[in-house]
C-alpha positions in Angstrom: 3.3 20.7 23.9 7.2 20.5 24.8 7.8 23.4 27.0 11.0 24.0 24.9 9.3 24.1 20.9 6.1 25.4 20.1 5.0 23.3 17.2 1.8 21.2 17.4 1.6 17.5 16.5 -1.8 16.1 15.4 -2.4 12.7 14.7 -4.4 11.9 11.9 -8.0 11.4 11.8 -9.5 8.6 10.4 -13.4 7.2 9.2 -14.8 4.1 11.0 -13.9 2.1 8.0 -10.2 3.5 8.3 -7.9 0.9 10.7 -4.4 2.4 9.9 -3.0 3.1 13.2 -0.1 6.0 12.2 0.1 9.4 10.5 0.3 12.9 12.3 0.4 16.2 11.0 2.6 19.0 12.5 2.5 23.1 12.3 3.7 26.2 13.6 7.1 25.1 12.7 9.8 26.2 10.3 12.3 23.9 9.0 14.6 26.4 8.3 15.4 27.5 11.6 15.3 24.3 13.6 16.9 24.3 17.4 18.6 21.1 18.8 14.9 20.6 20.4 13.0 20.9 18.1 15.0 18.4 16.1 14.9 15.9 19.2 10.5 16.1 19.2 10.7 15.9 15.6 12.6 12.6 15.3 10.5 11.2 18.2 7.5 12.5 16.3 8.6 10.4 13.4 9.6 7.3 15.3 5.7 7.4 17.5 3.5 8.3 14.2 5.7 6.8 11.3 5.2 9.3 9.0 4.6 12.8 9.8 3.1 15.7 7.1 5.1 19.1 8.2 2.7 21.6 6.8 3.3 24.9 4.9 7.4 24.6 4.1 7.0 27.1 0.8 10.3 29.0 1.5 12.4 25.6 2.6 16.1 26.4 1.3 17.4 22.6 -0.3 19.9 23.2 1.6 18.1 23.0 5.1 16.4 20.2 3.9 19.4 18.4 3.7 20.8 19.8 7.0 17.7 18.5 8.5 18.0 15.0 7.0 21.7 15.0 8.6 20.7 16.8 11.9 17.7 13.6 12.6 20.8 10.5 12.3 23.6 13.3 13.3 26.1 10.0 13.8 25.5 9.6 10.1 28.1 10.4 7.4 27.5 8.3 4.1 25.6 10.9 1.9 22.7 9.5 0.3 21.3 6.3 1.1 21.6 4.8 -2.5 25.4 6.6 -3.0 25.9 8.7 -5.6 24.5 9.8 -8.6 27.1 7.7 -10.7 26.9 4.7 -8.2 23.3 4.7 -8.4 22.8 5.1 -12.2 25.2 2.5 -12.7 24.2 0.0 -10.0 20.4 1.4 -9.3 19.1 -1.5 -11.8 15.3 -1.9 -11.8 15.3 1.6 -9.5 17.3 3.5 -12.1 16.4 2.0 -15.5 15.2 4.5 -17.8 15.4 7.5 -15.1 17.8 10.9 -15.4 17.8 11.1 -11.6 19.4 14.6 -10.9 20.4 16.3 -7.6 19.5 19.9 -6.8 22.6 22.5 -7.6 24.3 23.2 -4.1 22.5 20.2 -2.6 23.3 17.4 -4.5 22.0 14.8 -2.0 18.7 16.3 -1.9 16.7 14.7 -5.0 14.5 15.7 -7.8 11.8 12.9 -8.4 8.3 13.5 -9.8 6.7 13.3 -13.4 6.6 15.4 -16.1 8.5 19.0 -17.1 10.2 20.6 -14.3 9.7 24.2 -15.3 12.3 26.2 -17.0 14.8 26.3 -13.8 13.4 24.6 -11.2 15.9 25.5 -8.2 19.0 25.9 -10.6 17.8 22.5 -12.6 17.1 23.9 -16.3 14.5 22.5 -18.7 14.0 19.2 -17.7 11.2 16.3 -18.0 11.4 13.4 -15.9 9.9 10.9 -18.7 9.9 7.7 -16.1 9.6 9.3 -12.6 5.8 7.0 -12.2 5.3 4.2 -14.1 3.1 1.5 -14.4 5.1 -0.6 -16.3 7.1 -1.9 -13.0 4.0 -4.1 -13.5 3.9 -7.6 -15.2 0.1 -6.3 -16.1 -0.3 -3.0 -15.9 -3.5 -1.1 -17.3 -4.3 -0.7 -20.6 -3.8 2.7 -22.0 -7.2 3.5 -22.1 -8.1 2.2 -19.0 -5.0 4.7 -17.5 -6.3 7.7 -19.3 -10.0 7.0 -18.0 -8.5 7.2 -14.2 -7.6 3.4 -13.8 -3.7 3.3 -12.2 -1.8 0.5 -9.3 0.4 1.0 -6.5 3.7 1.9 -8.5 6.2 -0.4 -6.0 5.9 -1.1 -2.4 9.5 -0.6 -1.2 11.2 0.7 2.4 13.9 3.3 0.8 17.1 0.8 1.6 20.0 0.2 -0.7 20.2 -3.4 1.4 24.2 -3.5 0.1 27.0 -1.6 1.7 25.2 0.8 3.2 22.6 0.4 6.0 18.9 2.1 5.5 18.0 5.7 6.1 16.2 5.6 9.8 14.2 8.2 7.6 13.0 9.5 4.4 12.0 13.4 3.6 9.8 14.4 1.0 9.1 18.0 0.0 6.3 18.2 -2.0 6.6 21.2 -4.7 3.8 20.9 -7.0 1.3 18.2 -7.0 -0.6 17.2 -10.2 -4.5 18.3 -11.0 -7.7 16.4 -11.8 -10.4 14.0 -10.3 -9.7 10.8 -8.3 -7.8 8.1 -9.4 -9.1 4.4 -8.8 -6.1 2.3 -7.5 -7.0 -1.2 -8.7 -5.5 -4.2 -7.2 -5.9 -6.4 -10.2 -5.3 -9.4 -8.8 -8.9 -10.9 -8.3 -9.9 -9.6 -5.0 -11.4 -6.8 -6.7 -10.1 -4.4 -4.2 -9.6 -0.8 -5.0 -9.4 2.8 -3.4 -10.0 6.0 -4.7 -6.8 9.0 -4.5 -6.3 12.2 -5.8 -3.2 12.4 -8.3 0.1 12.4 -7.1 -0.3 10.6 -3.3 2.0 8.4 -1.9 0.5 5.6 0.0 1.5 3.8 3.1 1.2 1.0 5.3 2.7 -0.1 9.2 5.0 -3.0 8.9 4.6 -2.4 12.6 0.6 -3.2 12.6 1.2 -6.2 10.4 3.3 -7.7 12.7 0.2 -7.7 15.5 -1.8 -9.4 12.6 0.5 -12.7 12.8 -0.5 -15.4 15.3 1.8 -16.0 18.5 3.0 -18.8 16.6 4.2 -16.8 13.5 5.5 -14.0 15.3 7.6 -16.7 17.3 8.9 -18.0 14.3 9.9 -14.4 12.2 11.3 -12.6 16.1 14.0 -15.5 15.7 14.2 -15.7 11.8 16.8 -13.4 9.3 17.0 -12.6 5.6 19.7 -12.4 3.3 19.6 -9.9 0.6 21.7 -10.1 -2.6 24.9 -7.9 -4.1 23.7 -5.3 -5.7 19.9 -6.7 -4.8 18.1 -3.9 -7.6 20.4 -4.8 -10.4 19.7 -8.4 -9.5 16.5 -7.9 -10.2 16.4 -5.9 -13.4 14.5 -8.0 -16.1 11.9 -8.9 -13.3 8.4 -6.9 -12.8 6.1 -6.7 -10.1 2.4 -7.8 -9.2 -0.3 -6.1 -10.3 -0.4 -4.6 -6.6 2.7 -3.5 -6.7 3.7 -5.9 -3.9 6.8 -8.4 -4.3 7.8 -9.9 -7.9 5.6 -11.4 -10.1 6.4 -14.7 -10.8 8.8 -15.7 -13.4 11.2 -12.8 -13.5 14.4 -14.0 -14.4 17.5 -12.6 -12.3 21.0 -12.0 -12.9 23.6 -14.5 -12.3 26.8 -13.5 -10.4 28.6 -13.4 -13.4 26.0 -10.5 -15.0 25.9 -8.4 -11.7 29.5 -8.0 -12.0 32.3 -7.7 -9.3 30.9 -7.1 -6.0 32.3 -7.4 -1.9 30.8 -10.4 0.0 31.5 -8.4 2.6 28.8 -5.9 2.1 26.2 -8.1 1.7 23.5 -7.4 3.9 21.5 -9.7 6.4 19.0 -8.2 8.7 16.4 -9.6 11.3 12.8 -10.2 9.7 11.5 -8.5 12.5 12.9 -4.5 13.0 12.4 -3.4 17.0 11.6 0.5 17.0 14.3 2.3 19.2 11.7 4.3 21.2 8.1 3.3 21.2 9.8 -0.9 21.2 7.4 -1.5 18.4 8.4 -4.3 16.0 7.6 -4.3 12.5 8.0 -7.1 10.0 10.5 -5.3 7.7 11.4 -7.4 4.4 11.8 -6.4 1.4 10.8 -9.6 -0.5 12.0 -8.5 -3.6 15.4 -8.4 -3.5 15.6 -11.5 -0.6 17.9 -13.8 -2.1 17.6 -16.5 1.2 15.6 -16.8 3.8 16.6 -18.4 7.4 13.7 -19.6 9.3 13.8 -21.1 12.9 11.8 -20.1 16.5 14.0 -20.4 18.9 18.1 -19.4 19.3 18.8 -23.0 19.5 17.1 -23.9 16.7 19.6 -24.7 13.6 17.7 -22.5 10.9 15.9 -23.7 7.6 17.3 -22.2 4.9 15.1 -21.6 1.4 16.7 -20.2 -1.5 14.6 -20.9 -4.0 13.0 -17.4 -4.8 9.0 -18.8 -5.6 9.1 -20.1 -1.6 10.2 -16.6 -0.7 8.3 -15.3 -2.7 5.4 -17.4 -1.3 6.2 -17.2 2.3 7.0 -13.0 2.3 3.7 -12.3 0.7 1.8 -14.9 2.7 2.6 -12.7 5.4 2.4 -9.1 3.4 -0.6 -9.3 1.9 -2.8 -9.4 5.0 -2.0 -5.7 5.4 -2.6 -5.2 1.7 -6.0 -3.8 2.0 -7.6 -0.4 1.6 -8.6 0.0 5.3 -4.7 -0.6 6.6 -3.5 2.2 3.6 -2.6 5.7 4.4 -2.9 8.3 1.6 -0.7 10.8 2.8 -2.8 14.4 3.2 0.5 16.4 1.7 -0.3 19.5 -0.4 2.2 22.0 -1.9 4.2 23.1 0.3 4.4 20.7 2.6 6.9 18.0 3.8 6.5 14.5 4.7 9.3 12.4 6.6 8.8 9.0 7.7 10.3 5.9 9.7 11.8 3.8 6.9 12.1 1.0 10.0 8.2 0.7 10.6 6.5 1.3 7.1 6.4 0.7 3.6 5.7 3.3 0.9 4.4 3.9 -2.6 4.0 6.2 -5.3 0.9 6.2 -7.7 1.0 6.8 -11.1 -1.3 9.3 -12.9 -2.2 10.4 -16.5 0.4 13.6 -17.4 -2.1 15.7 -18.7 -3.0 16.2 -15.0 0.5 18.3 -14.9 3.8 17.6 -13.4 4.5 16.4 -9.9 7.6 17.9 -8.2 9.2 16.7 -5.3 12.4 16.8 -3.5 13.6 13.8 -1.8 16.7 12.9 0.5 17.6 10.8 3.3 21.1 9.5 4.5 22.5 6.0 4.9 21.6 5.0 9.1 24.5 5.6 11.2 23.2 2.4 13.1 21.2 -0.1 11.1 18.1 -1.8 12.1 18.0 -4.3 15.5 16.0 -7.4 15.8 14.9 -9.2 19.1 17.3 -12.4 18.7 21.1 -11.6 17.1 22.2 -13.1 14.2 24.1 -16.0 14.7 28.0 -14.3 13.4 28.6 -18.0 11.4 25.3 -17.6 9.5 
């Protein structure tokens, strides 16, 4: 215990079958009355477990919440990672379609997200339903109806919360959990042959270590992505509006169609991202294989500096080689169910993991939760720069 806080940090239990490495629990804290130290273990916290559950935050103001997201990247000064509401509903694509995304009065950047009917004023937000918040139908396949309302749901969308244009992504995400739907177990099928599945109670979000699944590639492999880079497109979720996903909620299924240049509209070449394959934590020195496949637009493959780089732009090779990689930590041994209850707040290093909601049948009830992070003052480092003529 720091000799300046007094909160405890637990890290998570786990059965013998259980090989996810990450996850702690913290108490005896409030987050709104933070010092400059406790902010300082916190963010270490986050950065050594990945994701940590804060527990029993009933009384956090939105407004602390918000001061808190600012206070962990205090060099940050963009608002919210996917700009604002405007920006995002007109530029969100796939992440915005169908979705009233609405900010809480007096804390705009701090974000209402869930299922279902809000309540009659739910923190100054009146009478509202999120219709889309969860939805299977991301999925090329999803489950029937009847297989849904009998317990049968999918990974909604593996992402890293990253606009991957303009703006660099959060170094974290917070998510305060308000109410949480209620009714038996969920399967989670994985649909895609394997006949893999995992049981969750409604309204998780699921993780996994882009940090572990870089220690399952061979030396070879992991020579090959410390030195390789991806290039993501202009406005990378619009791109990719008329495309769904796998039945696992991993990467694109295949034949989505994307948008020309021409249908994404005007954008700046210069705020088209390119980031290393391979994302080096700034305190443990962990790295993680951090792409988002989705919305990669090319790929630049070599394994060593002096190697010129193959280039593939042809999205089923990305496709093929991202997932190749991906789906070895696709399984329900490597997958973190996050142990959040009401009240409580998870944050989590948007550098090291990947995330998913999980969608459930609404006559379990609605599922409230308040999301916000802020743009990274510094965006993520590889091992090997990328070459400044690439």
């Amino acid at each position: 215990m720091d000799k300046c806080t007094s909160f405890t940090v637990t890290p998570l239990e786990r059965t013998p079958e259980q090989k996810f490495n990450f996850g702690a629990c913290v108490t005896g804290v409030d987050l709104n009355t933070l010092s400059d130290e406790d902010i300082d273990r916190l963010k270490a916290a986050i950065w050594r477990h990945k994701v940590i559950v804060v527990k029993a935050q009933h009384s956090l103001d939105p407004k602390k919440q918000w001061d808190l997201v600012t206070r962990l990247d205090p060099n940050a000064r963009d608002g919210h990672s996917h700009g604002n509401l405007t920006t995002f509903r007109a530029k969100g694509g796939l992440l915005a379609q169908g979705r009233e995304v609405v900010g809480i009065p007096g804390a705009e950047n701090v974000r209402l997200i869930g299922k279902g009917f809000q309540g009659e004023n739910h923190f100054g937000v009146e009478n509202h339903t999120i219709e889309r918040g969860l939805s299977n139908d991301f999925h090329a396949v999803p489950p029937s109806m009847e297989e849904f309302e009998q317990g049968i749901t999918r990974f909604q969308r593996w992402h890293m919360d990253a606009p991957l244009y303009g703006k660099d992504p959060a170094w974290f995400t917070t998510l305060r959990c308000i109410t949480l739907p209620k009714g038996p177990d969920l399967t989670v099928e994985w649909a895609d042959g394997s006949g893999q599945s995992m049981k969750t109670s409604p309204g998780k979000t699921a993780y996994f270590s882009t940090s572990q699944l870089y220690t399952l590639l061979s030396s070879e492999e992991q020579l090959l992505v410390d030195h390789s880079w991806v290039e993501y497109a202009p406005y990378p979720y619009k791109w990719i509006e008329k495309c769904k996903g796998n039945t696992t909620g991993l990467g694109l299924a295949e034949g989505g169609e994307r948008l020309t240049d021409e249908e994404i509209g005007e954008y700046d070449p210069t705020a088209i991202k390119k980031y290393p394959m391979v994302w080096v934590n700034p305190l443990t020195g962990e790295k993680a294989f951090q792409v988002h496949g989705i919305c990669a637009r090319k790929l630049y493959l070599r394994s060593s500096k002096e190697e010129e780089p193959h280039v593939i732009d042809d999205v089923a090779e990305i496709r093929k080689f991202i997932l190749g990689i991906q789906n070895r930590i696709l399984k329900p041994e490597y997958i973190l169910l996050a142990p959040v209850e009401e009240g409580d707040v998870a944050i989590w290093d948007n550098y090291g993991l990947f995330h998913s909601a999980i969608d459930y049948p609404i006559s379990m009830g609605p599922r409230s939760m308040h999301q916000a992070n802020i743009s990274g003052s510094i965006g993520p480092r590889g091992l090997v720069p990328i070459p400044s003529v690439a």
